[in-house]
GUVONU-752212 format. One record per residue (C-alpha): residue number from 1; residue in one letter; x, y, z. Coordinates in steps of 0.05 Angstrom, whole numbers, always signed. Layout:
BEGIN
<NUM "a" <X Y Z>>
...
This chain:
BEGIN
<1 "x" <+937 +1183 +270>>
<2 "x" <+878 +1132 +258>>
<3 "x" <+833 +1153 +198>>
<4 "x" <+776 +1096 +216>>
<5 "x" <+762 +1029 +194>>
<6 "x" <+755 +983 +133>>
<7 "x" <+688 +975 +109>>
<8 "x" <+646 +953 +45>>
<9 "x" <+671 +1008 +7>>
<10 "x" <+731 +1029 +38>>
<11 "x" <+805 +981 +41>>
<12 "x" <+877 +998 +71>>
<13 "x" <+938 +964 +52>>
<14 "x" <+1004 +982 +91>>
<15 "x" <+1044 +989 +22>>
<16 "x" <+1045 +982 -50>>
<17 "x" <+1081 +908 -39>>
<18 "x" <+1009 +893 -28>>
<19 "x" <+986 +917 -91>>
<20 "x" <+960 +860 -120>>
<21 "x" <+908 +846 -61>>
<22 "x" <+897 +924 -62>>
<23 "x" <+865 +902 -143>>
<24 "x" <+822 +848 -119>>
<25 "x" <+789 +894 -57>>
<26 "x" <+777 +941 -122>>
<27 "x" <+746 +900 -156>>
<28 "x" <+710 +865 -98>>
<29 "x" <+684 +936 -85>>
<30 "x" <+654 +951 -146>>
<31 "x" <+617 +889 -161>>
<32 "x" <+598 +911 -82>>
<33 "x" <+584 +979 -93>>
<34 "x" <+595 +1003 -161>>
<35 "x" <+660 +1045 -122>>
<36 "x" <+717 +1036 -76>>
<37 "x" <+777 +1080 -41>>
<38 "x" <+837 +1042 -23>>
<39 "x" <+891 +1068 +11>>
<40 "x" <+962 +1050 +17>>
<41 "x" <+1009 +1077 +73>>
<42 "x" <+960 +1052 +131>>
<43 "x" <+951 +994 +171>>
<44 "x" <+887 +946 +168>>
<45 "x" <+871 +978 +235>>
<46 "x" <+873 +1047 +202>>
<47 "x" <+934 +1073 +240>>
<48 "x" <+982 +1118 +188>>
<49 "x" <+1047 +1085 +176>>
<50 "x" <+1069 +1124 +113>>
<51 "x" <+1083 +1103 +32>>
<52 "x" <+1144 +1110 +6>>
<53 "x" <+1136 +1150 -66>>
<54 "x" <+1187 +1138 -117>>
<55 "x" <+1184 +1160 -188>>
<56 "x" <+1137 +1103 -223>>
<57 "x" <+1106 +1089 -154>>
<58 "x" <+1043 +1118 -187>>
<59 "x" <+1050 +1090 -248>>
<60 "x" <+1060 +1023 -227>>
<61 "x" <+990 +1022 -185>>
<62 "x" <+953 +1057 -253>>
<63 "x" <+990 +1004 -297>>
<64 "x" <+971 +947 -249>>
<65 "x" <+896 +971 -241>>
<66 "x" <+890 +970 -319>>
<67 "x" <+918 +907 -328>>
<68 "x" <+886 +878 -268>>
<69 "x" <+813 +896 -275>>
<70 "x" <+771 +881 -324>>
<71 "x" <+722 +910 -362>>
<72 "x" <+781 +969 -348>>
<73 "x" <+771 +1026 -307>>
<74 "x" <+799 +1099 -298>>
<75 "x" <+821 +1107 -222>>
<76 "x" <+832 +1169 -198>>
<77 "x" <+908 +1167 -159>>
<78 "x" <+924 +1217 -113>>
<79 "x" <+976 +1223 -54>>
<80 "x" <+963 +1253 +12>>
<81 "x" <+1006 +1281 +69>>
<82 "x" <+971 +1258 +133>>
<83 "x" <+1007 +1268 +198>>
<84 "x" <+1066 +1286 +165>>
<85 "x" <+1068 +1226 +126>>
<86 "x" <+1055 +1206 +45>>
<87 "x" <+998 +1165 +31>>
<88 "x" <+964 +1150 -31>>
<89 "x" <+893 +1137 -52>>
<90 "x" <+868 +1107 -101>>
<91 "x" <+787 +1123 -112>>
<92 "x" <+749 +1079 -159>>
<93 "x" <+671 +1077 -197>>
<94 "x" <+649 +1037 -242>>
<95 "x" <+569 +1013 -268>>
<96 "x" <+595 +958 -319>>
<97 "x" <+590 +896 -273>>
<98 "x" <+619 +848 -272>>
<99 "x" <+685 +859 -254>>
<100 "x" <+746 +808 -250>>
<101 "x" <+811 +815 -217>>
<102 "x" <+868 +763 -252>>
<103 "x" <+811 +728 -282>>
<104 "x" <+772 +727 -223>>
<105 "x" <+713 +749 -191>>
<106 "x" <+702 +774 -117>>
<107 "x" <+649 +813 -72>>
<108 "x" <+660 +851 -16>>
<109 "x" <+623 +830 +56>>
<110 "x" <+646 +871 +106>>
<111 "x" <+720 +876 +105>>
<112 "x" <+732 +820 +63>>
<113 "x" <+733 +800 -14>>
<114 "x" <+700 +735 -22>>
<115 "x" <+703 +697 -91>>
<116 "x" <+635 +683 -117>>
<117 "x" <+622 +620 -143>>
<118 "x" <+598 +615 -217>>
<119 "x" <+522 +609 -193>>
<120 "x" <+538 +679 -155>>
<121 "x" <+566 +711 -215>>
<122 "x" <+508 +690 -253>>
<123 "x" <+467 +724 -214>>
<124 "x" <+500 +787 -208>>
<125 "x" <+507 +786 -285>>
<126 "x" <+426 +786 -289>>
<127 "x" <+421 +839 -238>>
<128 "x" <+458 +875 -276>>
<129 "x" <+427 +863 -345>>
<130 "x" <+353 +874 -295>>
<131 "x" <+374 +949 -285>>
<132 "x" <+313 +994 -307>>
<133 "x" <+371 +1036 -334>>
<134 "x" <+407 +984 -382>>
<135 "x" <+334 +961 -414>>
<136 "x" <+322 +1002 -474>>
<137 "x" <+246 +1021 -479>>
<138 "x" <+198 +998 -526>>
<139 "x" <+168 +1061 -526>>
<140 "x" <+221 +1122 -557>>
<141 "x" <+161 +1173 -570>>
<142 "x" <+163 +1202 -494>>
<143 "x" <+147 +1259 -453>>
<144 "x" <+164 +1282 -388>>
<145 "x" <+106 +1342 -375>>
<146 "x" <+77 +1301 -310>>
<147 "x" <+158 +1292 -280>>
<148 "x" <+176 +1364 -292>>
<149 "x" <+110 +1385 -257>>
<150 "x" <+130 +1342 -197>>
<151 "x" <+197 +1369 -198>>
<152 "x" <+167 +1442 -202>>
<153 "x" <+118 +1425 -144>>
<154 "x" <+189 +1425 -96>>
<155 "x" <+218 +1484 -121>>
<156 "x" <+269 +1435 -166>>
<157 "x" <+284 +1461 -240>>
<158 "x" <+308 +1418 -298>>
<159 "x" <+336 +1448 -351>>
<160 "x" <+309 +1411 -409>>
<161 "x" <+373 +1398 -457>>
<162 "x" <+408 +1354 -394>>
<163 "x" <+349 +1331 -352>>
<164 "x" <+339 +1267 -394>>
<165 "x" <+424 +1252 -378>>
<166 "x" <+415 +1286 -306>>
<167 "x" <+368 +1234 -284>>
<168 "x" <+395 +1172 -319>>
<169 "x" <+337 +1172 -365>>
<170 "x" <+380 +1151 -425>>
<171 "x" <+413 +1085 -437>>
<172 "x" <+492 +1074 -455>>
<173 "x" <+489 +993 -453>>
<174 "x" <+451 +982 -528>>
<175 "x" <+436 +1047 -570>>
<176 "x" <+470 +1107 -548>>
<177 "x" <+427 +1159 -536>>
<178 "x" <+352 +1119 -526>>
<179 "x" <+307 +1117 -474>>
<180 "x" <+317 +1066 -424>>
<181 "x" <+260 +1028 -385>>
<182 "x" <+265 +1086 -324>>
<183 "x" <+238 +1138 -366>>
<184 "x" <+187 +1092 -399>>
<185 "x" <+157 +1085 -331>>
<186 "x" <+163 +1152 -319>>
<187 "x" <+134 +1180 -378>>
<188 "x" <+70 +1208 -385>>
<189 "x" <+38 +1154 -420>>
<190 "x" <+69 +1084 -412>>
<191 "x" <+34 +1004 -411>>
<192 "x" <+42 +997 -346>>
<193 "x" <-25 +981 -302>>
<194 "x" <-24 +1003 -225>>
<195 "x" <-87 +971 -197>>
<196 "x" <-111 +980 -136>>
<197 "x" <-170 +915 -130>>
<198 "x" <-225 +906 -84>>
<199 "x" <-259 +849 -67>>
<200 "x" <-312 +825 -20>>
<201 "x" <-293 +769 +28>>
<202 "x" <-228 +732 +42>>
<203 "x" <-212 +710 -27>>
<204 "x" <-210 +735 -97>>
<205 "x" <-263 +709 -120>>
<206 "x" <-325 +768 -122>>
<207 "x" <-284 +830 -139>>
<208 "x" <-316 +889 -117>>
<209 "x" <-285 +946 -153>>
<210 "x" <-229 +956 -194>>
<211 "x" <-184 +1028 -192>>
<212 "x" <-144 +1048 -249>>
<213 "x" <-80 +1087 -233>>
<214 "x" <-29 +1072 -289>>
<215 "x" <-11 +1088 -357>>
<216 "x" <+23 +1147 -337>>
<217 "x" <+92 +1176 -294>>
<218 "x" <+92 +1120 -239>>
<219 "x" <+106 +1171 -193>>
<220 "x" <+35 +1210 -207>>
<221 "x" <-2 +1138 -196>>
<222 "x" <+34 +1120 -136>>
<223 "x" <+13 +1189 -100>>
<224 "x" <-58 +1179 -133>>
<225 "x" <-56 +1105 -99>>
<226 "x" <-32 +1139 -33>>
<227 "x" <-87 +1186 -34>>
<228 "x" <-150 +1137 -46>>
<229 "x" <-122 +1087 +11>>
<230 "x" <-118 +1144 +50>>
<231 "x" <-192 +1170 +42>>
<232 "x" <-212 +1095 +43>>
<233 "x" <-174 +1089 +120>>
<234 "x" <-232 +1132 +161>>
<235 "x" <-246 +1136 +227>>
<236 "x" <-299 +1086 +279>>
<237 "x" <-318 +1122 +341>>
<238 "x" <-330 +1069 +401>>
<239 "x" <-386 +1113 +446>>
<240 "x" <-393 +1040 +483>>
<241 "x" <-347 +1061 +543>>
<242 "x" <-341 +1120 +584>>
<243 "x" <-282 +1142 +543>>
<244 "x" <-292 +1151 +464>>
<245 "x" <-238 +1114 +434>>
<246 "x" <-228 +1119 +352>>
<247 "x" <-196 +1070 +304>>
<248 "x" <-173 +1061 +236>>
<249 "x" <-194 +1017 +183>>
<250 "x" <-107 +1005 +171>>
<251 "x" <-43 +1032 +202>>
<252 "x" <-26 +1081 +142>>
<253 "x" <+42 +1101 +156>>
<254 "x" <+59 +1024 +149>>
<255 "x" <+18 +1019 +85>>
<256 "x" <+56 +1081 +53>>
<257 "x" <+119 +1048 +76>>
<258 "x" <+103 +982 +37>>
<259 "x" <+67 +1013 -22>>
<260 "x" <+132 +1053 -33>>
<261 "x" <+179 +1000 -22>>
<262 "x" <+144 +958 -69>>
<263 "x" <+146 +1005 -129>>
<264 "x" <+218 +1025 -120>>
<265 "x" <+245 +953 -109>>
<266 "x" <+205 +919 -158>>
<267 "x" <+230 +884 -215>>
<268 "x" <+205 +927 -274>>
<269 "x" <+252 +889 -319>>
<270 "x" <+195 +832 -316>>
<271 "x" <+140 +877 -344>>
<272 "x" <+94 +860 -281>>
<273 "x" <+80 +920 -239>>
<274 "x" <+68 +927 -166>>
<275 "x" <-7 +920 -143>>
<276 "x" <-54 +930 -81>>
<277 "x" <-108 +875 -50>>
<278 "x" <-156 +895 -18>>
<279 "x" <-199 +844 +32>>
<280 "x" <-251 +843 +88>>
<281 "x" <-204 +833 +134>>
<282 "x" <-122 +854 +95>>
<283 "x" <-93 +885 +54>>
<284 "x" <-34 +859 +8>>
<285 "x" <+15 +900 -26>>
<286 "x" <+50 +848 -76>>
<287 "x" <+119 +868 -121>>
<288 "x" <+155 +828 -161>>
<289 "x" <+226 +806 -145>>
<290 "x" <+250 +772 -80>>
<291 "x" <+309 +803 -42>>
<292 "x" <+361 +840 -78>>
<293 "x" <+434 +801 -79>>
<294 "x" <+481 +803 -30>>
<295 "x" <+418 +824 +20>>
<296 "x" <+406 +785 +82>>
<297 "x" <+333 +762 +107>>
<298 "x" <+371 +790 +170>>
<299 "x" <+393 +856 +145>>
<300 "x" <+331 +861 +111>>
<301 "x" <+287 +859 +175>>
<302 "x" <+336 +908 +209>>
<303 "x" <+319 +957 +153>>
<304 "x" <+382 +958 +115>>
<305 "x" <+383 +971 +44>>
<306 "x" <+406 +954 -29>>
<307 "x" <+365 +980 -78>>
<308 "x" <+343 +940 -139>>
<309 "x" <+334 +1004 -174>>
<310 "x" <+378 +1069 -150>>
<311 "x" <+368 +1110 -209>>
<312 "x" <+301 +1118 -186>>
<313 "x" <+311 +1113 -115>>
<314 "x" <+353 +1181 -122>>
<315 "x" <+296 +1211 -150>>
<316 "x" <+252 +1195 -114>>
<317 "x" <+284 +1225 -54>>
<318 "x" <+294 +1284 -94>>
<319 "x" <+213 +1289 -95>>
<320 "x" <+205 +1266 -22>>
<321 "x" <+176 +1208 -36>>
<322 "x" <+224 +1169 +5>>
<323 "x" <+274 +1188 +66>>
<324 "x" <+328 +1138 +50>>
<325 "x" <+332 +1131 +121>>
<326 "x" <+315 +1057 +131>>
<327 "x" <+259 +1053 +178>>
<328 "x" <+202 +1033 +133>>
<329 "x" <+213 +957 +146>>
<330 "x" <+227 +970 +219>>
<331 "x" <+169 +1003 +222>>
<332 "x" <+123 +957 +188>>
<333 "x" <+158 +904 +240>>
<334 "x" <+153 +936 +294>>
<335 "x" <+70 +936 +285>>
<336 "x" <+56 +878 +249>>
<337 "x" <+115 +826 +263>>
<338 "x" <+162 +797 +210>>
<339 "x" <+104 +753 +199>>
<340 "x" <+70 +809 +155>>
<341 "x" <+114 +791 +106>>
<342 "x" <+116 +730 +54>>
<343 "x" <+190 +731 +11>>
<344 "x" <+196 +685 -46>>
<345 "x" <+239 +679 -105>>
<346 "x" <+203 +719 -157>>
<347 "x" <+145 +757 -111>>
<348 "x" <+158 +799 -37>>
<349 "x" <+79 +798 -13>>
<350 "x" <+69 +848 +49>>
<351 "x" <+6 +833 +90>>
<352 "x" <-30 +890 +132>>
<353 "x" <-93 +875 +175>>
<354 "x" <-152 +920 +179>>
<355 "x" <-175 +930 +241>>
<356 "x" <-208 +870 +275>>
<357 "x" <-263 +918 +309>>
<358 "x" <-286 +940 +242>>
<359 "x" <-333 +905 +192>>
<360 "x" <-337 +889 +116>>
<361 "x" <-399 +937 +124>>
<362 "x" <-351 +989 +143>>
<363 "x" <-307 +991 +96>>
<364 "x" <-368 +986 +35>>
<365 "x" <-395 +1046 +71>>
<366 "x" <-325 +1071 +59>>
<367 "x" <-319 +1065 -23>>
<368 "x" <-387 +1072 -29>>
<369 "x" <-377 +1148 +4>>
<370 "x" <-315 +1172 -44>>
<371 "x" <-332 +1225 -87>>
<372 "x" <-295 +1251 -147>>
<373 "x" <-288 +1330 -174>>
<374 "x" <-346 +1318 -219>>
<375 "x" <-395 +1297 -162>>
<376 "x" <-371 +1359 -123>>
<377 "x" <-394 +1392 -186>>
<378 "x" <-456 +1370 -184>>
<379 "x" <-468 +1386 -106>>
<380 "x" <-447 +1446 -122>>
<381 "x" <-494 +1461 -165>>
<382 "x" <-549 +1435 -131>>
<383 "x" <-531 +1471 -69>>
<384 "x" <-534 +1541 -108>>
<385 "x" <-602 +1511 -146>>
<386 "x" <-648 +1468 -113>>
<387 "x" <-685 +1462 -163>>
<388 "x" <-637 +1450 -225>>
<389 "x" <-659 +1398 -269>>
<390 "x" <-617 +1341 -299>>
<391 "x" <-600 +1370 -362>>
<392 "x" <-574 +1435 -336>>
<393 "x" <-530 +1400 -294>>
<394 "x" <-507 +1359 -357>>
<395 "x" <-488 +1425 -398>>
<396 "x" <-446 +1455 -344>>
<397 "x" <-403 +1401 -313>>
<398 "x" <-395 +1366 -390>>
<399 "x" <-422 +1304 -376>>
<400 "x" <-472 +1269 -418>>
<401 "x" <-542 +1268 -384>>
<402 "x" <-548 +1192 -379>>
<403 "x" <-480 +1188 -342>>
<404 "x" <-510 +1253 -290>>
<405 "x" <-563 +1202 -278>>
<406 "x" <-527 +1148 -250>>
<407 "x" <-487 +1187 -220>>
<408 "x" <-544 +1228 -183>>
<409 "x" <-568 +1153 -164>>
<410 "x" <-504 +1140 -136>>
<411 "x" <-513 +1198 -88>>
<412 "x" <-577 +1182 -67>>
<413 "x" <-570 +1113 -55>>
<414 "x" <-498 +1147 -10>>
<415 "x" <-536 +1190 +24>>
<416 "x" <-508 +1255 +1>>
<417 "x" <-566 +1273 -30>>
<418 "x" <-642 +1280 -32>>
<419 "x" <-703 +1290 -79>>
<420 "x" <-764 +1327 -46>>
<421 "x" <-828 +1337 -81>>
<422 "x" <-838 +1319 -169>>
<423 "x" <-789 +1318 -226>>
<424 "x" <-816 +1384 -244>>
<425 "x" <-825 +1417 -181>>
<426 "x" <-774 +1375 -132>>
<427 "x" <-718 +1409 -97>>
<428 "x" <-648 +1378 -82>>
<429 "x" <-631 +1374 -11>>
<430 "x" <-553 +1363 -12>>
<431 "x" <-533 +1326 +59>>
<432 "x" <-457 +1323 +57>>
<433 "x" <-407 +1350 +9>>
C-alpha cells in the first residue's frame, strides 16, 4: 500500500532507527510551516513496510522530540494499522519560530531539510518578530463594531467573549491578554492612512486630488478603495467604425487582484501602509515589504503563496475578500507581463496601464462626475422642487449653506445641473442623477 509522497509538510522514515533525522524534518517543518506529520513504518517512496512497537517505542520518540527540539513542543503520537501493518505518526504545530534540532537549525524545500546559514536564521527570526500578531498595539482602547458588521453582512456570528481569541486578535509573545497590531488595524479607529492620490501628468508633482480611506477597520477602507476605482474605471464608446467597440479606463479584475495583495502582504510591522497612484497614463499600487522568505521570484510569478500575514489572510477569506486560490498574480501576468511588476527589498510596486485610447481629459471628466449621498440629496430635492432655494436645501440635508453652495457649483460646472431664470424666481433643471 502507497499512502503518497513526501512533501514540505509531510516526511517518512522506514523506522524509529531513524529517529534522529525524523527530529530534524520536524523541526525543518515547522520553521517551514509552523507543522509537520512524520511517519515511521514507510519507505521514502511511501510504500508501507511496517514499525515494530515495543513497550517504550513511544516513549522513546516523545522523549527524543523533547530533548531534540527546541523551544519544546507537544507532538501528538499515535499508531496506525495500515494494510495490516503498525505504523506510527507523529503530528506536530508549533508558532514560536525558530526552531533547532541538536543545536541546529533547518528549513524544509521540498523533500529536504536544508541548514540555514546564520544570515537565513536572522531573517526568519525578524519574520517572525514582523508578525502583525506578535506586535502588541499602541492603541488598547479598541472596538470591533465595523468587523462584526462585516462578519454579519455573510451570515457569520461571533460570539463576543471568544471572537477577540477566535481571530488571533490577542497577543501571547509580550503581555498576555493585549491587543496585538492585527486588531489595531482592524479596529474601528486606528492611525493608519489608506490614500488613494491623484495627480495630473506622469509625475507627482501637481496632485490633483487626494481620497481619504483610513483610520478605520482596514477591511472597510479597502472595499471603500475598491468601490471609488471602480466608479472611476467607466466606459469610451468608439462610434468611429462600423462596429461600436467600448473600453475601459483599467483592467479592474487585475487592479482588485493587486490592491488586495498589497494590503494582505504588506509589512504592517513598519507602520507604512499600502497606497494607490494614480497617473495620466498608470496606475501604481505600492506595499511595503519585498517577497516573503523562502519565496521564489519563480514561484511567485506562478502564483504560489506564503503569506506575510495569515492571521489575516484567514479572515479575510472568511469575508470573501480573497479566494486563496492563487491566480491573482497569474492573472495580473497574464495581461500585463511580469514587467508590471517592480520587487525590491523593502517596497513590491505593481504597475497597471490605463488604456492608451483614452485621455487625461477622460479620466478628469471621470472624478470630476462622482457624486456622494449628500449630492444625491440635493438632486433629490431639487428634482421634487424646482424651485427650492439654497437655504432650504441647507436645513434638510444638514449641511451648512456655504458648503450647499459650492457644492451646487460643483454640479453646475459637472453638468448635472442647471439654473433657469433669477435667484428668486429660477428653477433647477437636474440633468443626471
Amino acid at each position: 500500500m502507497n499512502i503518497g509522497m513526501e512533501t514540505e509538510s509531510v516526511e517518512f522514515k522506514k523506522t524509529t532507527g531513524e529517529l534522529k533525522e525524523g527530529i530534524i524534518s520536524l523541526a525543518s517543518m515547522l520553521n517551514k510551516n509552523g507543522k509537520g506529520e512524520l511517519y515511521f513504518g514507510v519507505r521514502n517512496d511511501g510504500e508501507i513496510v511496517g514499525q515494530q512497537i515495543g513497550d517504550r517505542t513511544m516513549r522513546e520518540i516523545s522523549q527524543g522530540i523533547a530533548n531534540g527540539i527546541k523551544p519544546q513542543i507537544i507532538p501528538t503520537i499515535m499508531m496506525e494499522l495500515r494494510d495490516d501493518k503498525n505504523v506510527i505518526k507523529v503530528t506536530v504545530e508549533g508558532d514560536e519560530k525558530p526552531y533547532s534540532a541538536y543545536g541546529k537549525y533547518y528549513m524544509r524545500a521540498a523533500d529536504e531539510d536544508r541548514e540555514i546559514s546564520p544570515q537565513q536564521l536572522r531573517r526568519l527570526m525578524l519574520s517572525v518578530s514582523d508578525s502583525i500578531v506578535n506586535i502588541e498595539s499602541n492603541n488598547q482602547e479598541l472596538t470591533f463594531e465595523q468587523l462584526k458588521t462585516l462578519y454579519v453582512g455573510n451570515n457569520l456570528s461571533l460570539r463576543e467573549t471568544t471572537f477577540k481569541q477566535n481571530l488571533n486578535l490577542l497577543t501571547l509573545l509580550t503581555r498576555e491578554g493585549t491587543y496585538n497590531l492585527m486588531a489595531g488595524i482592524l479596529a474601528d479607529a486606528n492611525s493608519y492612512s489608506i490614500k488613494v492620490a491623484v495627480f495630473r501628468g506622469t509625475d507627482k508633482t501637481d496632485l490633483i486630488k487626494r481620497n481619504e480611506y483610513g483610520y478605520k477597520c482596514l477591511l472597510v477602507a479597502v472595499k471603500q478603495v475598491l468601490d471609488y476605482m471602480e466608479a472611476l474605471n467607466d466606459t469610451a464608446v468608439d462610434m468611429s467604425s462600423s462596429l461600436r467597440k467600448e473600453s475601459k479606463l483599467f483592467d479592474f479584475p487585475c487592479f482588485r487582484e493587486a490592491w488586495l495583495n498589497a494590503c494582505l502582504h504588506n509589512r504592517w510591522s513598519r507602520q507604512t501602509p499600502p497606497a494607490v497612484y494614480m497617473f495620466e497614463d498608470r496606475i501604481e499600487i505600492i506595499s511595503v515589504g519585498g517577497l516573503p522568505d523562502g519565496l521564489t521570484l519563480e514561484e511567485f510569478y506562478e502564483g504560489k503563496s506564503k503569506p506575510v500575514n495569515l492571521e489575516l489572510q484567514q479572515i479575510m477569506a472568511q469575508l470573501d475578500y480573497i479566494e486563496q486560490t492563487g491566480h491573482g498574480v497569474p492573472l495580473i501576468v497574464s495581461r500585463y507581463g511580469r514587467e508590471v511588476f517592480d520587487i525590491t527589498e523593502n517596497f513590491v510596486t505593481v504597475t497597471i496601464p490605463l488604456n492608451k485610447g483614452r485621455s487625461e481629459q477622460d479620466f478628469l471628466k471621470t472624478e470630476k462626475m462622482e457624486i456622494d449621498l449628500n449630492d444625491h440629496k440635493i438632486l433629490s430635492l431639487m428634482k421634487e422642487n424646482a424651485g427650492i432655494r439654497v437655504s432650504e436645501i441647507s436645513r434638510l440635508v444638514g449641511l451648512g449653506t456655504t458648503t450647499i453652495t459650492k457644492r451646487i457649483h460643483r454640479l453646475k460646472e459637472d453638468g448635472i445641473v442647471e439654473r433657469k431664470g433669477s435667484k428668486k424666481t429660477g428653477q433647477w433643471i437636474v440633468k443626471q442623477d
